[in-house]
N, C-alpha and C positions, 0 to 999 in steps of 0.2 A: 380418844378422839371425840370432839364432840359429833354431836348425832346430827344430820343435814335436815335443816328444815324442811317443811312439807309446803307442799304448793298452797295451801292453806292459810299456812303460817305467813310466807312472804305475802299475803294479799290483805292481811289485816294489818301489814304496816299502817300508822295510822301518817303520816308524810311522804305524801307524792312529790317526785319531783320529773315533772314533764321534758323531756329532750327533745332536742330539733334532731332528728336523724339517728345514724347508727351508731356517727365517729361520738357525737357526743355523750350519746348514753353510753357505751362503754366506757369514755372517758371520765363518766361521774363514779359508775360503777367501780371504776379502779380505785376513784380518789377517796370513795365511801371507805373502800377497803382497807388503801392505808391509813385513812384516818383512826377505822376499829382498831387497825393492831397494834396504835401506838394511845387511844384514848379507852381502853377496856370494855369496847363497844357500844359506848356513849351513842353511837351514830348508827347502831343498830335498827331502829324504828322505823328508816327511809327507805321508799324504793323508787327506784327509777322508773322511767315506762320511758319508751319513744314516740314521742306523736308525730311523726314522718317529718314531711316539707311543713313551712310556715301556714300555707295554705289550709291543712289539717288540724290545727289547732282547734278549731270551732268545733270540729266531727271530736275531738281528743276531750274536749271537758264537756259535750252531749254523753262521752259513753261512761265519764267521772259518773254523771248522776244517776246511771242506769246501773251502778257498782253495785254487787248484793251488798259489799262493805261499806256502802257511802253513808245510810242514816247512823251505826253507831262508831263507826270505827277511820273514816278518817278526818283528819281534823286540820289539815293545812294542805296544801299547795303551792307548789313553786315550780315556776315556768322559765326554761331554761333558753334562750337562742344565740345564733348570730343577731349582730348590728347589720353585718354586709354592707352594703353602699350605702345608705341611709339609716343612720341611727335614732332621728326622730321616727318615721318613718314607720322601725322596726318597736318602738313604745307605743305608738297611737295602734299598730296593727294587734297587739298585747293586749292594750285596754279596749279594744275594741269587742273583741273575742272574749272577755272577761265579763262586757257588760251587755252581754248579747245574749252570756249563759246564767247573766244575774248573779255572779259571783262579785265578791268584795274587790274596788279597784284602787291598786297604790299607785298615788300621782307619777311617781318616779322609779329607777330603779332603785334595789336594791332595798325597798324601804318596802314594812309590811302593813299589810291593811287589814282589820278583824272585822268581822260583821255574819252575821247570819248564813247560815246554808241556802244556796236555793233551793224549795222544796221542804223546810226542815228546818226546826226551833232551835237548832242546836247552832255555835259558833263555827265560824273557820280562818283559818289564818292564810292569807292570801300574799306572797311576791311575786317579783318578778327579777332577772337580772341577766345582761348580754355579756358573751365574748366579744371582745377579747379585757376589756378592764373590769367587768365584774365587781363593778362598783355603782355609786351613784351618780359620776363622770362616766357618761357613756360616749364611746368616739365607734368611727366604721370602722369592719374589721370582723375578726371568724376567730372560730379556736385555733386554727392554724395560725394568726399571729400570736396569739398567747404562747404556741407550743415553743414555736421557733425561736421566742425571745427565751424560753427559758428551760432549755434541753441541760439534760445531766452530764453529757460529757466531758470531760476535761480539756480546757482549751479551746471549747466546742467556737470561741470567735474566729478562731486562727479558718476554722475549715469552712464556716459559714463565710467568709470574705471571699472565699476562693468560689466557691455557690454563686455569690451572687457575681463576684466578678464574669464566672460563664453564663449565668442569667441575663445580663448587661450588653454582653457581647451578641448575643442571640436572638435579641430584642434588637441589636443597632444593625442587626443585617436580615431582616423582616420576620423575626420569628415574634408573634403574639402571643398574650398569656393573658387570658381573660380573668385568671384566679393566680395571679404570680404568688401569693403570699401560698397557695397550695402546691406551687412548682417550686419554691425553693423548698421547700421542705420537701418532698417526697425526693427530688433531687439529692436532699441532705441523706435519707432513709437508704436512695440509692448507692453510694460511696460508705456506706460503713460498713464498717469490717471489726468481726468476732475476734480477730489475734490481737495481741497486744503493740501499742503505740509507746516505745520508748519507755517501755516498762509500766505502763499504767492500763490494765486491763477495759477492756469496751464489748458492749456489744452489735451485733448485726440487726440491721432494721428493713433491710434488703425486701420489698415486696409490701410489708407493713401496713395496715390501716393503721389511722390515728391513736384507738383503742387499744390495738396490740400493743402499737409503739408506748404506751401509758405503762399498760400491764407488764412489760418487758423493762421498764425504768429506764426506757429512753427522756422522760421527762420530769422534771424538779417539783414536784409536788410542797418543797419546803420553803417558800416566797410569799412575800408581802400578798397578791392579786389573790395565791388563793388562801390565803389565811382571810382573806376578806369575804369569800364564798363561805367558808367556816363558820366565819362569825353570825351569816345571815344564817347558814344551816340552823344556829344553838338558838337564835330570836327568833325562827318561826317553827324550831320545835316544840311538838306535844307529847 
């Protein structure tokens, strides 16, 4: 068995990759994982951090530079959020935060920008990129829409119709849902069931954060959206 890294070790990753919150750092954490165990841990080098609400961003890359590891050891950056309701909105408030901390700023998502450290001669490699498309088309939207378009279970339309069907209904006789793309989904976590479905094995998500439900293979890790996070992970790898 290999030997577990020492607290040491994970902070000399030389690739940050900044999260909005909790759902999503674990949600990256997981997908870090499975990408190791099927790329001979190529993807090794990264680590996560959470920089809380959006609002924290600015306090999250002041305490990059206060890293003992910042002048030799790391060497890119990647900023991870929601779109939410406004997905311009949610790029100007990225590059804002970016160019506040005198960090390298990529016009758009998805695309990397190189240039100097602040503070420090040395290079960095700087992205950025939103849920839910994780692309350079960015639209509103959360990881909860990415999850829900693309859950692992078999048939998983048949019982999302029926979701939203009571979602539908709930809403036409005064029930509000200021984050419905979070209510169908945790709705979804709450109807599943560990025995099996006409012979095809499932599991329970009953209670679930986002992150469990990742780590538990509630969700499809194998799809075009995040082979596109992939491909940004290996371009602004060092």
């Amino acid at each position: 068995m290999a030997k577990p890294k020492s607290k040491a070790e994970e902070l000399n990753k030389p690739n940050i990759i900044l999260c909005e919150g909790a759902d999503a750092y674990y949600f990256i954490i997981w997908y870090l994982d499975w990408l190791k165990k099927r790329n001979e841990n190529e993807f090794e080098n990264f680590r996560a951090v959470n920089f809380g609400g959006n609002e924290e961003l600015n306090r999250a890359l002041k305490s990059i530079l206060k890293d003992p590891n910042y002048d030799d050891s790391i060497k890119s950056l990647l900023i991870i959020r929601d779109s939410e309701t406004d997905h311009k909105a949610a790029i100007q408030s990225i590059q804002s935060a970016l160019e506040t901390a005198n960090f390298p700023i990529p016009q758009k998502p998805h695309n990397v920008a190189e240039g100097l450290k602040p503070n420090y001669s040395q290079n960095i490699k700087v992205a950025f990129t939103l849920f839910p498309t994780l692309s350079e088309e960015s639209k509103i939207g959360t990881l909860e829409d990415l999850f829900i378009e693309n859950l692992a279970e078999n048939n998983v339309e048949n019982v999302l119709n029926e979701v939203d069907k009571f979602v539908n209904y709930l809403k036409t006789n005064g029930r509000n849902f200021g984050h419905i793309h979070k209510s169908k989904l945790h709705a979804y976590f709450a109807i599943t069931d560990e025995n099996s479905v006409n012979g095809v094995a499932n599991n329970s998500y009953i209670g679930a954060k986002v992150g469990e439900a990742a780590r538990d293979g509630a969700f499809n890790f194998d799809f075009k959206t995040m082979n596109s996070l992939k491909s940004l992970f290996l371009e602004i790898m060092c």
